[in-house]
C-alpha positions in Angstrom: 11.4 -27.1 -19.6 14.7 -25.1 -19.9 18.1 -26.5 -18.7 18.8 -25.0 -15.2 21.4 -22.1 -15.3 23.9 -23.0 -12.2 25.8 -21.1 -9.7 28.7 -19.7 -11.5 27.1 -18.8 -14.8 26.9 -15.0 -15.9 23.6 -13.5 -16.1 23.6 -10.1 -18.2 21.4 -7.3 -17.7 20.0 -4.6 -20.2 19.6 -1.2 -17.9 21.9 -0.4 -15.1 19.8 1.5 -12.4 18.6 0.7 -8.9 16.8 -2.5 -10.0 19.6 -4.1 -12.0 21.4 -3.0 -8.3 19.4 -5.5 -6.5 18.9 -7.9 -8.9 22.5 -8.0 -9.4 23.0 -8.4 -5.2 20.8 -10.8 -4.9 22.7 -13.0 -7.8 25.5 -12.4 -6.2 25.0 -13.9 -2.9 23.6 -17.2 -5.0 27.1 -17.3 -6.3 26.3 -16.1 -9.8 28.6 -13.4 -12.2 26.3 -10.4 -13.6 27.4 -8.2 -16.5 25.5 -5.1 -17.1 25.4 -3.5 -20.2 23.8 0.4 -20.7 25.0 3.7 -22.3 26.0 5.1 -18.3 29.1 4.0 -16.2 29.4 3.9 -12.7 26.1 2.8 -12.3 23.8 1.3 -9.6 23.5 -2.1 -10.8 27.3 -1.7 -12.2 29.4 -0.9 -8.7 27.8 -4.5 -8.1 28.3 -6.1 -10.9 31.4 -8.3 -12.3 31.1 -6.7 -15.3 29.8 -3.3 -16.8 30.3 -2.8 -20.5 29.0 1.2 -21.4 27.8 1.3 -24.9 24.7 2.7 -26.4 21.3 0.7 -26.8 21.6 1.1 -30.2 25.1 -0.6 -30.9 23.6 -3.8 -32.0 27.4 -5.3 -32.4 28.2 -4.3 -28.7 24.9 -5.9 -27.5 25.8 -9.3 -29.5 29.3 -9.3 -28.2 27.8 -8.6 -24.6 25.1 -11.4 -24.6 27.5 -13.9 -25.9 29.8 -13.5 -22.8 26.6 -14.9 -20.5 24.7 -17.4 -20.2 21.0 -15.8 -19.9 19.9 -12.3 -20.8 17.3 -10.2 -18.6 16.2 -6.3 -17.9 16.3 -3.9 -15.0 13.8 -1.4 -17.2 11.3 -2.0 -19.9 12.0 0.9 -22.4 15.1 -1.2 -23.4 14.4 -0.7 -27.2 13.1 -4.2 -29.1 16.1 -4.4 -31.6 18.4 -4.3 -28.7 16.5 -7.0 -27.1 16.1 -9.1 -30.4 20.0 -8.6 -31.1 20.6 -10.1 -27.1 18.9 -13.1 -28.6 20.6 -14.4 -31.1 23.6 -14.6 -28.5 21.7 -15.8 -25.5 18.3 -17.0 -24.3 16.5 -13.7 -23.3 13.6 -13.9 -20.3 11.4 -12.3 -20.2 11.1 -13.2 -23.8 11.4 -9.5 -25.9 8.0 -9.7 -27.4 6.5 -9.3 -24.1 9.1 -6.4 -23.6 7.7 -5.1 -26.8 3.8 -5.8 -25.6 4.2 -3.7 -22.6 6.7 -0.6 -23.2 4.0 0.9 -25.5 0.6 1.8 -24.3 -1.6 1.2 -27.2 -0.3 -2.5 -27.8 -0.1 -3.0 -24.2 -4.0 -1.7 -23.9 -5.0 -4.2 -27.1 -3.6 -7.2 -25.4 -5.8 -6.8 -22.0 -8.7 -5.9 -23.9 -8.1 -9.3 -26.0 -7.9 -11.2 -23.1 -11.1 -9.9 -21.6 -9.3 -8.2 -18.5 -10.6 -4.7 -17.2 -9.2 -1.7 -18.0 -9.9 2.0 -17.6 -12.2 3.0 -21.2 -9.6 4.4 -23.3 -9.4 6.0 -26.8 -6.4 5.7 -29.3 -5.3 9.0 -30.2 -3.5 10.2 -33.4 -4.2 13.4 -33.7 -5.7 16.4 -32.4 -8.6 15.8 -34.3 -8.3 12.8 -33.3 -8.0 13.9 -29.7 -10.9 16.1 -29.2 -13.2 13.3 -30.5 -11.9 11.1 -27.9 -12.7 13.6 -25.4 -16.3 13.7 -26.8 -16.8 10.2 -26.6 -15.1 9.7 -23.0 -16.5 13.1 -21.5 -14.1 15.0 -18.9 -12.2 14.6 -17.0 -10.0 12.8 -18.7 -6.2 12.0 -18.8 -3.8 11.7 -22.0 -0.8 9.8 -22.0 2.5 9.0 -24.7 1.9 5.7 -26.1 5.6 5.3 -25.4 8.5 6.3 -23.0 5.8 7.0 -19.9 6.4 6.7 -16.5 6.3 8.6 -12.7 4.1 11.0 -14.7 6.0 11.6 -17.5 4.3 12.4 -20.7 0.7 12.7 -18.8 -1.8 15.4 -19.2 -5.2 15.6 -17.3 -7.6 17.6 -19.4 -10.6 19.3 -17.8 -12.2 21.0 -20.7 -12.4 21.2 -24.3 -10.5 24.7 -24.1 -7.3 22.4 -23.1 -7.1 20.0 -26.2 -4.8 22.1 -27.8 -2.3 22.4 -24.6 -2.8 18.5 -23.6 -1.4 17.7 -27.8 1.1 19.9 -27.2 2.4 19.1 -24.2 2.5 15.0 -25.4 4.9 16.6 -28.3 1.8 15.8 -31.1 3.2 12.3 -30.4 0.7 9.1 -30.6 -1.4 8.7 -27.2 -4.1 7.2 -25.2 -6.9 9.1 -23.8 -8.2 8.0 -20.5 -11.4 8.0 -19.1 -10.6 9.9 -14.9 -11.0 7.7 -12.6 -12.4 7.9 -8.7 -10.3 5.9 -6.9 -10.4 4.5 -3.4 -6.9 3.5 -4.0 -3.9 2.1 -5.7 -2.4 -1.1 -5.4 -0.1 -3.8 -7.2 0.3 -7.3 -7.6 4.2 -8.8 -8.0 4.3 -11.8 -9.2 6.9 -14.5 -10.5 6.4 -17.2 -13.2 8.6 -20.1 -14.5 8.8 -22.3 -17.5 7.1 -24.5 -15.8 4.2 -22.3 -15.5 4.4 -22.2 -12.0 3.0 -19.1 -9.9 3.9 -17.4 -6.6 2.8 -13.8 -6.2 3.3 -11.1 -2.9 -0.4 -10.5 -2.9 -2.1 -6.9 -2.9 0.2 -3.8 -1.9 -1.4 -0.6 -1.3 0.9 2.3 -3.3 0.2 6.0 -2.7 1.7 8.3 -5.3 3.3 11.7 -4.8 3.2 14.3 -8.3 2.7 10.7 -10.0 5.7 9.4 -8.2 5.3 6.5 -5.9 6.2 7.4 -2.4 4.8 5.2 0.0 3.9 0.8 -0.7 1.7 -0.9 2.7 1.7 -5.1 2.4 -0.2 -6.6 2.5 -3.2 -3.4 1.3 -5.5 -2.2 3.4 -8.1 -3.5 1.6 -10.7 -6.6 1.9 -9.7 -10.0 1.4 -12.1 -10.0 -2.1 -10.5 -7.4 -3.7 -6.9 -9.1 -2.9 -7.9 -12.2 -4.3 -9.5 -11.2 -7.6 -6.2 -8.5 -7.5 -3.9 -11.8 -7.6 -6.4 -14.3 -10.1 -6.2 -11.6 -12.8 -2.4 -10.9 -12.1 -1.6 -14.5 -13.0 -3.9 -14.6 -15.9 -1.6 -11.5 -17.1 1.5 -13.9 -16.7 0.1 -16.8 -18.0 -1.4 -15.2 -21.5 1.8 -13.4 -22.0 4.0 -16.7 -21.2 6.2 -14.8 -18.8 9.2 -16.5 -17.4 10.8 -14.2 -15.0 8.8 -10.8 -12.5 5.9 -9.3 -13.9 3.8 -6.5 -11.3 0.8 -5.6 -12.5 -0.9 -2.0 -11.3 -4.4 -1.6 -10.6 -7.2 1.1 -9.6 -9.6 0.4 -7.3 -12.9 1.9 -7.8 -15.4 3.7 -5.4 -17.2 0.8 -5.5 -14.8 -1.5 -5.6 -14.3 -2.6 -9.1 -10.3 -3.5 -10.0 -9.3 -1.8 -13.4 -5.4 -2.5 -14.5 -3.6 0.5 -15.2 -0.1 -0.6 -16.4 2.2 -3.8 -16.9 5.6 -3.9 -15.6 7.8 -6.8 -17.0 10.5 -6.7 -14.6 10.9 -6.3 -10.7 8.8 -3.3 -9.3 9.3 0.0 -6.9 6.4 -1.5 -5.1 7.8 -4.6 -4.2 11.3 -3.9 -3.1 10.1 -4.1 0.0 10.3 -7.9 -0.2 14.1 -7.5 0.4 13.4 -7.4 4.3 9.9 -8.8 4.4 9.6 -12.2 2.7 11.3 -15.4 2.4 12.3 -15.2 -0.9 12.9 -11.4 -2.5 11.3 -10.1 -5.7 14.8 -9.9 -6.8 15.6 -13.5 -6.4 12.5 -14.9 -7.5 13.6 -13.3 -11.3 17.1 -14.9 -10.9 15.3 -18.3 -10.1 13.1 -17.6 -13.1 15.1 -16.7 -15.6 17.8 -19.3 -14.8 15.3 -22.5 -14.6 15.3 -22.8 -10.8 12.5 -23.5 -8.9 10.8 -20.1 -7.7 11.1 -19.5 -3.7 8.3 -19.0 -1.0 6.8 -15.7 -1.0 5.5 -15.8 2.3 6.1 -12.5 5.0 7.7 -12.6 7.7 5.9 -9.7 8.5 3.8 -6.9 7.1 6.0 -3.9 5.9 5.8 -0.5 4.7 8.2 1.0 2.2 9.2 5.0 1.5 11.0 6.4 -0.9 13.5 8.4 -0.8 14.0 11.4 -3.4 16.5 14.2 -4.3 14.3 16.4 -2.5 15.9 14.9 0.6 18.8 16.1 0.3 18.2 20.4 -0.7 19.3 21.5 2.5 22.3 19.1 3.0 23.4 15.0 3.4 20.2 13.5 4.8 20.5 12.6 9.0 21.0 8.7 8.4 21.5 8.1 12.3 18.3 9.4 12.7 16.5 7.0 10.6 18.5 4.0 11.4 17.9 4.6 15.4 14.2 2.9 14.4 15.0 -0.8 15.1 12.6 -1.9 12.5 13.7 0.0 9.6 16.3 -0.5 7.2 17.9 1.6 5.0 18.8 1.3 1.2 20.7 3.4 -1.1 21.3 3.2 -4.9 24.7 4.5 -5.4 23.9 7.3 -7.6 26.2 10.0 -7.8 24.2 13.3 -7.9 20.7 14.0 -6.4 18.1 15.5 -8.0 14.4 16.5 -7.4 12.7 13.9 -8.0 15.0 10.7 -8.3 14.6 8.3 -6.6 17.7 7.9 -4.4 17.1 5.1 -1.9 13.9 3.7 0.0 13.4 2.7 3.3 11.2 -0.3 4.8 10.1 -0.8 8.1 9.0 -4.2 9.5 5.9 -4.2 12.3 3.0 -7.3 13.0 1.1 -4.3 12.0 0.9 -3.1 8.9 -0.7 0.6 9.7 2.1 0.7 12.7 4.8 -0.2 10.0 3.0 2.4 7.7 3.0 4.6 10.7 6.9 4.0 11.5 8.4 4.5 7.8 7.0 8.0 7.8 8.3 8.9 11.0 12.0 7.4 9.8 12.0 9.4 6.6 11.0 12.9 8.6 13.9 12.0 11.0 16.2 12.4 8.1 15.4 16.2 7.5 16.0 16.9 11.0 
């Protein structure tokens, strides 16, 4: 059992976007400091923050002198490199510990550890090469989808091949760098489990959400899914086994595809607070954001229960093209709220804010959060 981090203690976080932003509110209004550390300034998670120290990942000296000025180190994003992590440590307990960081924010080792612990996954080859590649793609068949090992996410780095004809496009297009190759999937749908775990092992989770992705963007989260109670369950049961093989003290969300005939394969890890479950903020007791603060500072974790079901939308650069987004407009719905990240610029693309409506139906909520974003173009 660790020593309970108190009320008035620092926390620091590695990253400084719209996570670290939430994470570093919710801390806040629990009466703790946050430092932020990251190569940017005027950040998201630093206009809330006590502290923001602006150095680069790779100042090892800067990182030590950061995580000595708190009392617990966390992160808002898991492509934190592992030195920087590992250097946090020596100054300051770290949670999640940096060798689950490492696990997850590569592909191939994060693919080995489910396939050790005997969880589905989507058949997958290692690629190394473009030999290496075009083998892959005999032994998988097409279509198929090939994907950076490392630095991967919204779609970035991704390349669905149809034929042999594109091997030689896909390698190039993954910058010859070392990949998976995934077997296509038909999917009935998309959905996540967020889950929190302490040092005491103990569990609470937000059960399934249903995610529907936009040019491999998430755009729109439903809780709980729309899908049967079976599927939820064995969703959650595998989630925790994640948690609990990997020792995870702190948020984990894990992403899964759901099969035609409804088979759950995970797709990814996220070792940290996810897009999919900031709508938790207005819908449960206790917040994904919180339940990491309790985590990683040795509190006990709070109820995840909903008040009621909820639908989330993001909100994008795009939004803003043909001017400042009508904001009345959205907030005349009752039942939504409104959340911005502070950045500075828009761009197509980033994600810029989300909204989440609140209903005692979830396809009304679902229903209501589309309606509130389209009110914003108008």
């Amino acid at each position: 059992m660790i020593a309970p981090i108190l009320p008035g203690a620092a926390i620091g976080v590695l990253g400084s976007g719209q996570l670290g932003r939430m994470f570093a509110i919710a801390a806040r209004r629990m009466g703790y400091r946050v430092h932020t550390f990251s190569p940017d300034q005027d950040t998201p998670t630093g206009q809330i923050a006590d502290l923001e120290v602006v150095a680069p990942y790779d100042d090892l000296d800067a990182v030590e002198n950061f995580a000595r000025s708190v009392s617990v180190v966390t992160f808002e994003f898991e492509n934190v490199p592992a030195p920087t992590a590992a250097a946090a440590h020596r100054c300051a307990p770290v949670r999640p510990d940096g060798a689950i960081l490492h696990t997850t924010q590569q592909r191939i080792r994060e693919k080995r550890f489910l396939s050790k612990a005997g969880l589905p996954i989507t058949p997958y080859r290692e690629v190394h090469s473009l030999d290496g590649l075009h083998q892959a793609l005999n032994e998988l068949g097409y279509p198929a989808v090939l994907k950076t090992a490392e630095f991967g996410y919204d779609g970035k780095g991704q390349f669905k091949i149809d034929s042999a004809a594109q091997a030689g496009e896909a390698w190039a297009a993954v910058r010859e760098q070392e990949s998976v190759l995934e077997a296509f999937i038909d999917l009935q749908c998309e959905i996540s489990v967020v889950a929190a775990r302490g040092d005491d092992g103990h569990f609470v989770h937000y059960g399934a959400i249903e995610n529907q992705h936009s040019h491999h963007i998430l755009d729109l989260s439903i809780a709980p899914a729309r899908v049967p109670p079976e599927i939820s369950n064995r969703a959650v049961e595998m989630a925790r086994a994640v948690l609990d093989e990997l020792g995870v003290v702190g948020v984990l969300c894990v992403e899964f595809f759901v099969t035609r005939d409804g088979q759950l394969l995970i797709n990814e890890l996220a070792p940290r607070p996810h897009n999919s479950g900031h709508l938790t903020v207005d819908a449960c007791v206790t917040s994904q954001f919180e339940q990491q603060l309790r985590a990683v500072c040795g509190l006990p974790l709070g109820s995840s229960a909903m008040h009621r079901p909820a639908a989330m939308a993001n909100l994008l650069g795009d939004i803003w093209s043909n001017g400042e987004p009508n904001w009345p407009a959205a907030c005349a719905f009752p039942d939504v709220k409104l959340h911005l990240y502070g950045k500075l610029a828009p761009r197509p693309g980033r994600k810029m804010g989300h909204l989440t409506a609140l209903n005692l139906d979830a396809e009304e909520a679902y229903r209501i959060v589309i309606k509130a974003r389209q009110s914003l173009l108008t």
